[in-house]
Backbone as numpy.savetxt, mean C-alpha at the origin, in Angstrom:
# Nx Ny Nz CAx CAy CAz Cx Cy Cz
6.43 15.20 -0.37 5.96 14.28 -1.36 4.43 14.19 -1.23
3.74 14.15 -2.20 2.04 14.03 -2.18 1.89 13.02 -1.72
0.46 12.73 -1.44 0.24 11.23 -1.13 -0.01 10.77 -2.17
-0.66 11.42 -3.69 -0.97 10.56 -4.40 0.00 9.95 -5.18
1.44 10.81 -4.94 2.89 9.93 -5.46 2.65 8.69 -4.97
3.16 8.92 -3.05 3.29 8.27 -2.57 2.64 6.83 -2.80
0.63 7.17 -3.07 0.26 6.05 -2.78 0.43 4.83 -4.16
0.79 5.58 -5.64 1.05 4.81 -6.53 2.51 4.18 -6.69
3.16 4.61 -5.67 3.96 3.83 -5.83 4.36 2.73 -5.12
3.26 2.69 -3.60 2.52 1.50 -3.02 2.07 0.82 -3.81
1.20 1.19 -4.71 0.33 0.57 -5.83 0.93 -0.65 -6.53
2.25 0.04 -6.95 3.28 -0.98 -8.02 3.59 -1.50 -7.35
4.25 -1.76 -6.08 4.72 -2.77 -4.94 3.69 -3.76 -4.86
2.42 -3.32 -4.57 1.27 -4.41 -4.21 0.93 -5.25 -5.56
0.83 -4.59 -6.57 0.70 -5.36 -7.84 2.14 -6.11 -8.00
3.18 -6.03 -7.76 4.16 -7.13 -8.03 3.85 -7.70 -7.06
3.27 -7.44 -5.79 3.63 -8.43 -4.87 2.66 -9.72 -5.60
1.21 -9.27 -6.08 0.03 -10.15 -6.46 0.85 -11.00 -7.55
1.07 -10.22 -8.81 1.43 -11.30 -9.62 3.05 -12.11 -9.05
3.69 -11.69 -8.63 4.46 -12.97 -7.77 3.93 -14.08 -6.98
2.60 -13.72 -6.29 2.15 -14.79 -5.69 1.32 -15.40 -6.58
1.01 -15.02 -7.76 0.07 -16.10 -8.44 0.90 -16.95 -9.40
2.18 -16.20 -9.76 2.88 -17.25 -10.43 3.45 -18.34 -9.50
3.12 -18.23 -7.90 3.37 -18.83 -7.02 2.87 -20.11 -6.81
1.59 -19.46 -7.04 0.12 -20.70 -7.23 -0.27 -20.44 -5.32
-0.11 -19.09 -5.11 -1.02 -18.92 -3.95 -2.34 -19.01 -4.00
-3.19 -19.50 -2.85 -4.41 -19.30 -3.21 -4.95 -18.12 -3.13
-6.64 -17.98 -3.97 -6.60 -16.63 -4.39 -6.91 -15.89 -3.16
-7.48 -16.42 -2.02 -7.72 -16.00 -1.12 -7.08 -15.39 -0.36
-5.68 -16.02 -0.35 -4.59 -15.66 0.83 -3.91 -14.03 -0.12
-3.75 -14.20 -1.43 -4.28 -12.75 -2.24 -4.64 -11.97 -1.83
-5.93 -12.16 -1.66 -6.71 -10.92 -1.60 -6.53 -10.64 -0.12
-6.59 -11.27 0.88 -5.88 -11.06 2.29 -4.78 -10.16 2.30
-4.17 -10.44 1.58 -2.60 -10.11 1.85 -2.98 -8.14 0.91
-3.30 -8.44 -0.16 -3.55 -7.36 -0.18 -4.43 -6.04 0.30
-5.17 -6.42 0.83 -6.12 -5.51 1.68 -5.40 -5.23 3.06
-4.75 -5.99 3.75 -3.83 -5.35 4.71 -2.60 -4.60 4.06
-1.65 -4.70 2.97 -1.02 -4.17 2.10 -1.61 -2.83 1.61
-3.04 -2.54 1.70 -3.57 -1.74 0.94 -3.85 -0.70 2.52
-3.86 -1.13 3.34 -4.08 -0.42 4.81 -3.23 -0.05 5.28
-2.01 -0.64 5.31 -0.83 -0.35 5.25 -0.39 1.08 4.88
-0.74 0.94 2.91 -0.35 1.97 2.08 -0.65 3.75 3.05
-2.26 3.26 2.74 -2.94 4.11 3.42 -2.63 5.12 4.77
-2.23 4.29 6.10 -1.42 4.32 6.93 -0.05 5.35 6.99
0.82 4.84 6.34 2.15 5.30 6.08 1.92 6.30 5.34
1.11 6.08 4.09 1.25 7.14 3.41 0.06 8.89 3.90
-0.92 8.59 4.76 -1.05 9.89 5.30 -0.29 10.40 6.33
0.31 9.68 7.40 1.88 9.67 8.26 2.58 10.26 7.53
3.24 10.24 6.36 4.56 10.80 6.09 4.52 12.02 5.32
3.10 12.70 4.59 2.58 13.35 3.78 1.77 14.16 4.49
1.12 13.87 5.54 0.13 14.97 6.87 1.35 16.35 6.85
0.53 17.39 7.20 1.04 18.67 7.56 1.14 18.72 9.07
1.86 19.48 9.85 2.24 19.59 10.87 1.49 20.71 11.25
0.90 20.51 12.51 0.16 22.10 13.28 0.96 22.19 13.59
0.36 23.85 12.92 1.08 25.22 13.59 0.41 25.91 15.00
1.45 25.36 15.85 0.94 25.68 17.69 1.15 27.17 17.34
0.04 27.78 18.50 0.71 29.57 18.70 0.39 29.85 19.65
């Protein structure tokens, strides 16, 4: 799987997660918190599962 699949479909997760919390009446702060570790996250996992494997010889 690419990462750039991968990372848009992080993308849509993090955007529902936002507008769920604002229909929440989170503050905007705890928002943008939440998403920037969400967004490191993405990042994270998604070069982990998408990296190529060395070839030892």
């Amino acid at each position: 799987m690419s990462f750039g699949l991968y990372f848009a479909g992080f993308a849509i997760v993090i955007g529902g997660l936002i507008y769920a919390a604002v229909l929440l009446h989170v503050p905007t702060q705890w928002i943008v918190v939440g998403s920037i570790v969400l967004l490191g996250l993405a990042i994270l996992t998604g070069v982990k599962a998408t990296r190529q494997k060395d070839q030892s010889s």
